[in-house]
DSSP file (Angstrom, degrees, kcal/mol; ACC not computed):
  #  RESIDUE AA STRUCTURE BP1 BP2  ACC     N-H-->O    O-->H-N    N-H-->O    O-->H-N    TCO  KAPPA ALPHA  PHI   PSI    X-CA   Y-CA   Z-CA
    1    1 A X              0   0    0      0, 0.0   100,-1.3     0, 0.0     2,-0.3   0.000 360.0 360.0 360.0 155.6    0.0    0.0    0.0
    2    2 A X  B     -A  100   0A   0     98,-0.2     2,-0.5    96,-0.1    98,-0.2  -0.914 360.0-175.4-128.9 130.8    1.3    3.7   -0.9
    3    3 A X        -     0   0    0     96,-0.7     2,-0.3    -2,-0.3    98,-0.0  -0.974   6.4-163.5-144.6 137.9    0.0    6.5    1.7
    4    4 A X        +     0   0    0     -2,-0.5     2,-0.3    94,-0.1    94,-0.3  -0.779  14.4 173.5-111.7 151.0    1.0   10.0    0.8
    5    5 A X  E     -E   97   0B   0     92,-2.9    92,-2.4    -2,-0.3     2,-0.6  -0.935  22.6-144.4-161.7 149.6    0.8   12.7    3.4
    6    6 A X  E     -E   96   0B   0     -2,-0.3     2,-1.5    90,-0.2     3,-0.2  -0.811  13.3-140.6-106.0 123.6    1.6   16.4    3.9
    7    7 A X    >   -     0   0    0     88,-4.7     3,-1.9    -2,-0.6    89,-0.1  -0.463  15.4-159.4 -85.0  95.6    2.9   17.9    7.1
    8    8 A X  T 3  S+     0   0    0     -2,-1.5    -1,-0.2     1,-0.3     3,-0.1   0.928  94.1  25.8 -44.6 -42.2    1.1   21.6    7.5
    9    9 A X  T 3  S+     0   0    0     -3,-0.2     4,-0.4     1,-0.1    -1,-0.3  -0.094  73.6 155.4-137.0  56.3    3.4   22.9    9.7
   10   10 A X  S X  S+     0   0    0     -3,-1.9     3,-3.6     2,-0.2    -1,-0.1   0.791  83.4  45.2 -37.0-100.0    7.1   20.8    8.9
   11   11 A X  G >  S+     0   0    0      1,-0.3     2,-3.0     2,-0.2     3,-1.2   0.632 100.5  62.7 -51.4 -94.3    9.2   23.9   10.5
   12   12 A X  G 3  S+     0   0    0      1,-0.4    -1,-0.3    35,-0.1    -2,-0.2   0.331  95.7  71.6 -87.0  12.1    7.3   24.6   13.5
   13   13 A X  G <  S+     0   0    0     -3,-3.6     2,-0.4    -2,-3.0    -1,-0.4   0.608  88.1  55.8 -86.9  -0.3    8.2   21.2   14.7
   14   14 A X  S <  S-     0   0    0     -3,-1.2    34,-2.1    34,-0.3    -1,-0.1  -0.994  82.2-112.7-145.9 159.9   11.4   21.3   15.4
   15   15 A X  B     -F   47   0C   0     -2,-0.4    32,-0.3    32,-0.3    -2,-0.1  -0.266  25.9 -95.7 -82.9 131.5   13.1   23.5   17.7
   16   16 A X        +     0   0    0     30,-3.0    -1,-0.2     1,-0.2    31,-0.1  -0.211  29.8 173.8 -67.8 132.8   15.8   26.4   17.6
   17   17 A X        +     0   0    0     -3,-0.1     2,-0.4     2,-0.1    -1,-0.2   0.798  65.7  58.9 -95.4 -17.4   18.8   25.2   18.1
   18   18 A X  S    S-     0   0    0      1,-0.0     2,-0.7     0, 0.0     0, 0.0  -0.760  99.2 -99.3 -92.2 140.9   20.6   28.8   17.3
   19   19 A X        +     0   0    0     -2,-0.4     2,-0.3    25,-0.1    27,-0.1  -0.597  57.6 177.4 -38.0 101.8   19.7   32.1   19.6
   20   20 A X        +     0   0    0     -2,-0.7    25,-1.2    25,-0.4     2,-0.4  -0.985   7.2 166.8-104.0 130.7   17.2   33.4   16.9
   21   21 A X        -     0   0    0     -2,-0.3     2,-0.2    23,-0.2    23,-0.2  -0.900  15.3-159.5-154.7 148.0   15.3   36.7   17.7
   22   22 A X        -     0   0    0     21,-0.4    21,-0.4    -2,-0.4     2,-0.3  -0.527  26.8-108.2-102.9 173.0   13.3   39.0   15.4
   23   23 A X        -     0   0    0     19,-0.2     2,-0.8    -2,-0.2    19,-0.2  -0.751  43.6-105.8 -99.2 144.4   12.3   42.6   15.8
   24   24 A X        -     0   0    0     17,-1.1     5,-0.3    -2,-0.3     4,-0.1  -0.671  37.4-109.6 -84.1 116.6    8.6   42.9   16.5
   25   25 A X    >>  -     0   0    0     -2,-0.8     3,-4.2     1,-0.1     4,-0.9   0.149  19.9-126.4 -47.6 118.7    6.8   44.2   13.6
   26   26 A X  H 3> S+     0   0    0      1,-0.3     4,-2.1     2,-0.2    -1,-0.1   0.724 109.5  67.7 -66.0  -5.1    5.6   47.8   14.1
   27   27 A X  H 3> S+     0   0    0      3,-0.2     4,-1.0     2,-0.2    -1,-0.3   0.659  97.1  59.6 -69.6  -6.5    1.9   46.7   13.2
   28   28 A X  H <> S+     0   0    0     -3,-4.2     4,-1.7     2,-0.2     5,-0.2   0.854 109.2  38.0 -68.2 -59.6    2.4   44.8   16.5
   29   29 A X  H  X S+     0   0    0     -4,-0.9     4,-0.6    -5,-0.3    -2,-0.2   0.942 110.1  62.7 -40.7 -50.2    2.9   48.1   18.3
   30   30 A X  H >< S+     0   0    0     -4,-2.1     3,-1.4    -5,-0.3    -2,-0.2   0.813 110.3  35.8 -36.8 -83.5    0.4   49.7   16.2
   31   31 A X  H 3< S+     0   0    0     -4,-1.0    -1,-0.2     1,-0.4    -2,-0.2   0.483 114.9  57.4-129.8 -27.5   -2.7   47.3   17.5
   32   32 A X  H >< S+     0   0    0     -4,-1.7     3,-2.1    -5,-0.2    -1,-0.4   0.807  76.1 123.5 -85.5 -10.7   -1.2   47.2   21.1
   33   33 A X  T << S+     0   0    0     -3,-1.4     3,-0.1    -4,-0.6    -3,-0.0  -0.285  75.8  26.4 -63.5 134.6   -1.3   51.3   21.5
   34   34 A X  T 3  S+     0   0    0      1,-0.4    -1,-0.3     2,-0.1    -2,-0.1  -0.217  97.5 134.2 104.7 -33.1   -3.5   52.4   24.9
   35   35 A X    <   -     0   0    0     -3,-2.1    -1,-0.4    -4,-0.1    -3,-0.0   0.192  63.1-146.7 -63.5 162.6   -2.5   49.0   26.3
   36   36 A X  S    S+     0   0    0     -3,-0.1    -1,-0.1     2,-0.1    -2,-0.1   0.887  76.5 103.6-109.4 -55.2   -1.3   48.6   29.8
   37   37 A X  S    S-     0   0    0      1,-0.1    -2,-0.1    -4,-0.0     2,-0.1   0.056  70.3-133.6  16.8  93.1    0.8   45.8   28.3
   38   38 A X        -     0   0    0      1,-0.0     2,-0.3     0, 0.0    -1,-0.1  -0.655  13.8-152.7-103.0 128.1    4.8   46.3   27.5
   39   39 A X        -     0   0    0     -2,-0.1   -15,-0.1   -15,-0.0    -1,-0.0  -0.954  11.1-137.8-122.8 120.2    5.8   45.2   24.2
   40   40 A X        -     0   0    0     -2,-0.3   -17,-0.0     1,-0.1     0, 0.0   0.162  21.8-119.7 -65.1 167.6    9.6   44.0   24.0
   41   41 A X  S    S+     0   0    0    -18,-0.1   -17,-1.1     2,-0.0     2,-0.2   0.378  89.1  25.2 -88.9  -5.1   11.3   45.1   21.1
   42   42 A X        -     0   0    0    -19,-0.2   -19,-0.2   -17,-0.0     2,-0.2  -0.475  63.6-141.9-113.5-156.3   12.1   41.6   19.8
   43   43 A X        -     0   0    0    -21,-0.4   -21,-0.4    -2,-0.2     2,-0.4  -0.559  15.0-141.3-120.6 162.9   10.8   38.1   20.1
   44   44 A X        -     0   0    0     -2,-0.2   -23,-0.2   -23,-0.2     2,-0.2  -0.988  25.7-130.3-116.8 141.8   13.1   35.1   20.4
   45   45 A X        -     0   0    0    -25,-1.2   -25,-0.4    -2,-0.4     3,-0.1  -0.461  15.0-159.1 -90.3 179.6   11.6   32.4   18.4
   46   46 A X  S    S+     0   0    0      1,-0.4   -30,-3.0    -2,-0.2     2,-0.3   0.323  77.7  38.5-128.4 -33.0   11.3   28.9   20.1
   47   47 A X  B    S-F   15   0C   0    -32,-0.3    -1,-0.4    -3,-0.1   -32,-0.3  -0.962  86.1 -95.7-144.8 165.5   11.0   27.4   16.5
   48   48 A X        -     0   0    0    -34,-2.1   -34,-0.3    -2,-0.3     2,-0.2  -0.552  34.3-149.6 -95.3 146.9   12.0   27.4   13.2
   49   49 A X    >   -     0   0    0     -2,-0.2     3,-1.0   -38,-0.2     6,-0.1  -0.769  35.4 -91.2-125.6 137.5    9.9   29.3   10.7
   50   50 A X  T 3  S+     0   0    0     -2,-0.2    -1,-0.1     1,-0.2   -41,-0.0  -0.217 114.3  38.2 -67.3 145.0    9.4   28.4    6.9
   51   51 A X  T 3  S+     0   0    0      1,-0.3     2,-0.4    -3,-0.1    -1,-0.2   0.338  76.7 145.4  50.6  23.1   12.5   30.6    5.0
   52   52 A X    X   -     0   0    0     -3,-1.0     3,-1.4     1,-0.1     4,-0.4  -0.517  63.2-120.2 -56.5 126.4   15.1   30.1    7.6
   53   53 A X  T 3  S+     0   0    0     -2,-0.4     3,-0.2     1,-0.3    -1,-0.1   0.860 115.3  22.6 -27.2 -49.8   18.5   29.8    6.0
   54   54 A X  T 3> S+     0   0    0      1,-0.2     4,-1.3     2,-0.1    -1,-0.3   0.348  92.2 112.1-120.4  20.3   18.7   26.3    7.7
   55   55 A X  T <4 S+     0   0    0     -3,-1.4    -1,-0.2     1,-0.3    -2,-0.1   0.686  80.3  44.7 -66.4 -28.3   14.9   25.4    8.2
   56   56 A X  T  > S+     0   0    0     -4,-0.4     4,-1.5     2,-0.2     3,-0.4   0.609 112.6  54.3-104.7 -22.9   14.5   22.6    5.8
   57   57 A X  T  4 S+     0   0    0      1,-0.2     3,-0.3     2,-0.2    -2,-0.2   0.990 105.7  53.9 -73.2 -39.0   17.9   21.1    7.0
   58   58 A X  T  < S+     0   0    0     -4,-1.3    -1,-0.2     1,-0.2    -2,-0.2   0.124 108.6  54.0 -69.4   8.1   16.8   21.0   10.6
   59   59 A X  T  > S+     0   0    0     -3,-0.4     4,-1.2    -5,-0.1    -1,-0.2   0.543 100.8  46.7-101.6   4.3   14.2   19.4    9.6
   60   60 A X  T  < S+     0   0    0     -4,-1.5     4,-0.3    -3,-0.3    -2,-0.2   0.455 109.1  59.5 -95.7   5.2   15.2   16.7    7.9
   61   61 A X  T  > S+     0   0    0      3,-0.1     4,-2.3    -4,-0.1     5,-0.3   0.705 113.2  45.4 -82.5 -25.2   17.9   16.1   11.1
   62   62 A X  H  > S+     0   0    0      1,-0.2     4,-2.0     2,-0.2    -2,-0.2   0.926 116.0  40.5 -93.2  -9.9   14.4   15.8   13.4
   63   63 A X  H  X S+     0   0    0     -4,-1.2     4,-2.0     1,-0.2    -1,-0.2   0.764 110.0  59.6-100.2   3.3   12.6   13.8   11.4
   64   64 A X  H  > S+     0   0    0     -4,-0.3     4,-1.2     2,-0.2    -2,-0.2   0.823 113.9  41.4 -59.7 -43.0   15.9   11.6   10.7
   65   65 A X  H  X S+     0   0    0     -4,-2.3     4,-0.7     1,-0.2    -2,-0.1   0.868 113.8  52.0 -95.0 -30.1   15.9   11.1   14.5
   66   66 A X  H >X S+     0   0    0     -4,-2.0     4,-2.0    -5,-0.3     3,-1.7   0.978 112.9  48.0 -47.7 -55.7   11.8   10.5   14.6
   67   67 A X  H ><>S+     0   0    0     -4,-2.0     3,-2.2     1,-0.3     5,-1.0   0.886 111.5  46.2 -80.3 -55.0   12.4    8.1   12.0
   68   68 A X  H 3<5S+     0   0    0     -4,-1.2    -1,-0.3     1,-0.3    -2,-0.2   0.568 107.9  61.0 -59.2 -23.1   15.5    6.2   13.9
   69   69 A X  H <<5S+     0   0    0     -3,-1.7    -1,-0.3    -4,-0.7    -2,-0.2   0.907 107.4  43.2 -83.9 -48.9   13.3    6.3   17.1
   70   70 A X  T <<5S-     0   0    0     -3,-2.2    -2,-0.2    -4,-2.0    -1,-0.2   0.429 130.5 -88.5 -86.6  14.6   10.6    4.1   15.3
   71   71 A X  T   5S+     0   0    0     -4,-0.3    13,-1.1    -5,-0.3    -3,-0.2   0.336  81.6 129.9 101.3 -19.7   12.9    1.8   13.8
   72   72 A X  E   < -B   83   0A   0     -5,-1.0    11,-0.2    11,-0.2    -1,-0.2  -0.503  31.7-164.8 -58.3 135.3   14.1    3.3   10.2
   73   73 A X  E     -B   82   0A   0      9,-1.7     9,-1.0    -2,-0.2     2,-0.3  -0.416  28.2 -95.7 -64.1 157.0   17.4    3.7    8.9
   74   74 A X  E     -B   81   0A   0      7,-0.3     2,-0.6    -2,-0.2     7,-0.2  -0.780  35.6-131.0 -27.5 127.9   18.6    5.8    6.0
   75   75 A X    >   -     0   0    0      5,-3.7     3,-1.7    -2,-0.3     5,-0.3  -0.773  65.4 -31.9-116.4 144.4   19.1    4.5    3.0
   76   76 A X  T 3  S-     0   0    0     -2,-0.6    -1,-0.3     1,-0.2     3,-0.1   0.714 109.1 -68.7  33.2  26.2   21.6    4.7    0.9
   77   77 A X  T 3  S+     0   0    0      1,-0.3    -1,-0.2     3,-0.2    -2,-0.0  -0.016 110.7  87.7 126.2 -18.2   22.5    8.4    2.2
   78   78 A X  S <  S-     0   0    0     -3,-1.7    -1,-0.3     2,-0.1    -3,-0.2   0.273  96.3 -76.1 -97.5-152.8   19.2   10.2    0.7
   79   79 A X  S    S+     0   0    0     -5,-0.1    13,-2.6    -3,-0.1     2,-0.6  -0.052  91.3 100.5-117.7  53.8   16.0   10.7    1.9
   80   80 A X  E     - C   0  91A   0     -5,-0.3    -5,-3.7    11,-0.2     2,-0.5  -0.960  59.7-151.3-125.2 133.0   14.2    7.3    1.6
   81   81 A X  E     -BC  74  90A   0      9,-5.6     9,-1.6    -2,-0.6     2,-0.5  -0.846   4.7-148.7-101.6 134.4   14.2    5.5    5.3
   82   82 A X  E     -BC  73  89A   0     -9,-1.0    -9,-1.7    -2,-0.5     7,-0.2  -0.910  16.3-123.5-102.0 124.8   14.1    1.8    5.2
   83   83 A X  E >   -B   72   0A   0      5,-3.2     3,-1.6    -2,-0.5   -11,-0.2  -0.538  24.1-118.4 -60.6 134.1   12.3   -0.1    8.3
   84   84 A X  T 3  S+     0   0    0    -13,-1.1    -1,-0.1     1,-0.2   -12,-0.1   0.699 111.7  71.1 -42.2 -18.0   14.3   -2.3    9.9
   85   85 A X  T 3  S-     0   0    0      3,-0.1    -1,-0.2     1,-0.1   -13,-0.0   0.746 104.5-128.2 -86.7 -22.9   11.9   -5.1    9.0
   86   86 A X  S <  S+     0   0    0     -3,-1.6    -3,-0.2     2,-0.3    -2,-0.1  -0.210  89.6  86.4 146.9 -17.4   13.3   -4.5    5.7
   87   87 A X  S    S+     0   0    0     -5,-0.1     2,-0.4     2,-0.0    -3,-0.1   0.509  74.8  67.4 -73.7 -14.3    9.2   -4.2    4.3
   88   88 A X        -     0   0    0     -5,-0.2    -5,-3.2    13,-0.1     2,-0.3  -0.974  58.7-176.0-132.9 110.9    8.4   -0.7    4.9
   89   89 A X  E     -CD  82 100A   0     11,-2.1    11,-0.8    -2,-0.4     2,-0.3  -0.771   8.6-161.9-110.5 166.0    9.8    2.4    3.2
   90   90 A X  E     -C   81   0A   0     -9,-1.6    -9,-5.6    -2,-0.3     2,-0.5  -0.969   3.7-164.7-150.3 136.5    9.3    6.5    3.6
   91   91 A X  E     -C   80   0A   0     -2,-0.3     7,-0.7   -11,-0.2     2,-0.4  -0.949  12.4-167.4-120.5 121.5   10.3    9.1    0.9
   92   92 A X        +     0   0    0    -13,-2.6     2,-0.2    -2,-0.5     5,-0.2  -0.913  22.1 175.7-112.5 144.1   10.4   12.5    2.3
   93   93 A X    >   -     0   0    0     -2,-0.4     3,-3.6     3,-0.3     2,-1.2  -0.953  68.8 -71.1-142.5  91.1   10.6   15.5    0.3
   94   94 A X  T 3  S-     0   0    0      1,-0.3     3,-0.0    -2,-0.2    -2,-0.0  -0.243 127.5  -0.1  39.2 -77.1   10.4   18.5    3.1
   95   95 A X  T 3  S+     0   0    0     -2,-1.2   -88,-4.7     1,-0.1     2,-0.9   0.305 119.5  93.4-113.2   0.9    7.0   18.2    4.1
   96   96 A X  E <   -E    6   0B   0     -3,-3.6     2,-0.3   -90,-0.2    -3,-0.3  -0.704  47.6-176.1 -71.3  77.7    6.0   15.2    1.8
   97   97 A X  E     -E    5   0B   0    -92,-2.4   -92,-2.9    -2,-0.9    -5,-0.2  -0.809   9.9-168.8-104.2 146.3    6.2   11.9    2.9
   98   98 A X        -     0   0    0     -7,-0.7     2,-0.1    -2,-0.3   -94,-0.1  -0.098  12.8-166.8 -57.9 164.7    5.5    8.3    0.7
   99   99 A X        -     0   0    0     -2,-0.2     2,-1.1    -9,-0.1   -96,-0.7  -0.314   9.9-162.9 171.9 100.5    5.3    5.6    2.8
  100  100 A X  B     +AD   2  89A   0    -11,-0.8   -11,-2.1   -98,-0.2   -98,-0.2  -0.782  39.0 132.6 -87.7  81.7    5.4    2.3    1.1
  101  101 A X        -     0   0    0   -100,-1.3     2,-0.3    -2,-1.1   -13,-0.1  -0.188  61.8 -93.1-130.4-170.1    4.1   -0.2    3.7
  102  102 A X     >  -     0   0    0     -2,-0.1     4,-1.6     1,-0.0     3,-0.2  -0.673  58.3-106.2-102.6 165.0    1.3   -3.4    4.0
  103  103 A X  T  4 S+     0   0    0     -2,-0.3     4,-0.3     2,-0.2     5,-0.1   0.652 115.3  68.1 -83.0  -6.0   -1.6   -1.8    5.0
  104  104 A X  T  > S+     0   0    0      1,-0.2     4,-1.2     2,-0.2    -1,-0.2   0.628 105.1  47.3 -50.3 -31.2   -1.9   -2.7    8.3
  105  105 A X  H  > S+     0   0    0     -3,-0.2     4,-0.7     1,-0.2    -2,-0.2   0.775 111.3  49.5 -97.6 -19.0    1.3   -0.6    9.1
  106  106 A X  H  X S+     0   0    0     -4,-1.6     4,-1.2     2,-0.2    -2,-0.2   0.573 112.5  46.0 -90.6 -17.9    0.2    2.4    7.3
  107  107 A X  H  > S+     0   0    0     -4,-0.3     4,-2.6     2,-0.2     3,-0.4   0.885 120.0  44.6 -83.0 -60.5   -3.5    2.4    9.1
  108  108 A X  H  X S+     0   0    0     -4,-1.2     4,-0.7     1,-0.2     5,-0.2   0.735 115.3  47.3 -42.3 -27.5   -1.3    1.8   12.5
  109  109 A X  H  X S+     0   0    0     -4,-0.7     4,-1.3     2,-0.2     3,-0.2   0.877 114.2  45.6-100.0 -39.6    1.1    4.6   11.2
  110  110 A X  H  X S+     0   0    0     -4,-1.2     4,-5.4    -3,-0.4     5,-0.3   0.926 112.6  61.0 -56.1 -53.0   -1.9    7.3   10.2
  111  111 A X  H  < S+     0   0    0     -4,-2.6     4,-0.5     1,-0.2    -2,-0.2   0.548 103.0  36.7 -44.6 -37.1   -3.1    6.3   13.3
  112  112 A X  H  X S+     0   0    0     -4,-0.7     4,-1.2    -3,-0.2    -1,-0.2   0.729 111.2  64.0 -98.5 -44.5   -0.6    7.3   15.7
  113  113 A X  H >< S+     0   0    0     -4,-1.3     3,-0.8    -5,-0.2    -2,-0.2   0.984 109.0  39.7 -26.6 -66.0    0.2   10.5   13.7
  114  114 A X  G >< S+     0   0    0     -4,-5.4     3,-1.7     1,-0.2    -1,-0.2   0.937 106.6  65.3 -54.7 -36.9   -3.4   11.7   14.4
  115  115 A X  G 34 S+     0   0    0     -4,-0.5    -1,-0.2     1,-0.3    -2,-0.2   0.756 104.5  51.5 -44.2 -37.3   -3.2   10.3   18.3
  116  116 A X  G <<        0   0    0     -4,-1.2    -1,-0.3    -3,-0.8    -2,-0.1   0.212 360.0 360.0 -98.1   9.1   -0.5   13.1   18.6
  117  117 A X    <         0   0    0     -3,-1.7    -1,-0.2    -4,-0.0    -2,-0.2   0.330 360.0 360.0 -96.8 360.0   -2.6   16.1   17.1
């Protein structure tokens, strides 16, 4: 069985690993004026945000380590993960994953995905 799925929000899963911080955008200021409220002059983000310099690299190191967690390898160096059981593949493309399974692991594998929403 073949199960395609898209991840909405790929970046805001995985975590800064660098000191990132932005300046807060003055329509932020704007919409807070009369507020009792202090608004810093940055943010530091907590995660990484789609057109980060390294955003799509840090995520294919966390879902490299998700994948190792559930039992996949790498294979051959790219981005197709082999199950240890030798039966089960995943092709990731940023927020694209394949997932070449029986269907019993791909109902089991949708299945804990959603469990975790």
């Amino acid at each position: 069985m073949v199960c395609v799925m898209d991840i909405s929000d790929t970046f805001l899963q995985v975590c800064q690993r660098e000191f990132v911080r932005i300046q807060v955008p003055e329509w932020v200021h704007e919409a807070r004026k009369g507020q009792q409220d202090v608004i810093p002059e940055y943010w530091q983000l907590g995660r990484r945000l789609p057109g980060q310099r390294n955003a799509a690299q840090r995520w294919a190191e966390h879902f490299g380590a998700i994948c190792a967690e559930h039992g996949f390898e790498n294979f051959q160096g790219g981005t197709i993960y082999r199950h240890r059981s030798g039966e089960t593949y995943l092709s990731i493309h940023v927020d694209d994953i394949i997932l070449v399974a029986s269907e019993e692991f791909c109902i089991s594998f949708h299945r804990e995905r959603s469990a975790r929403r």
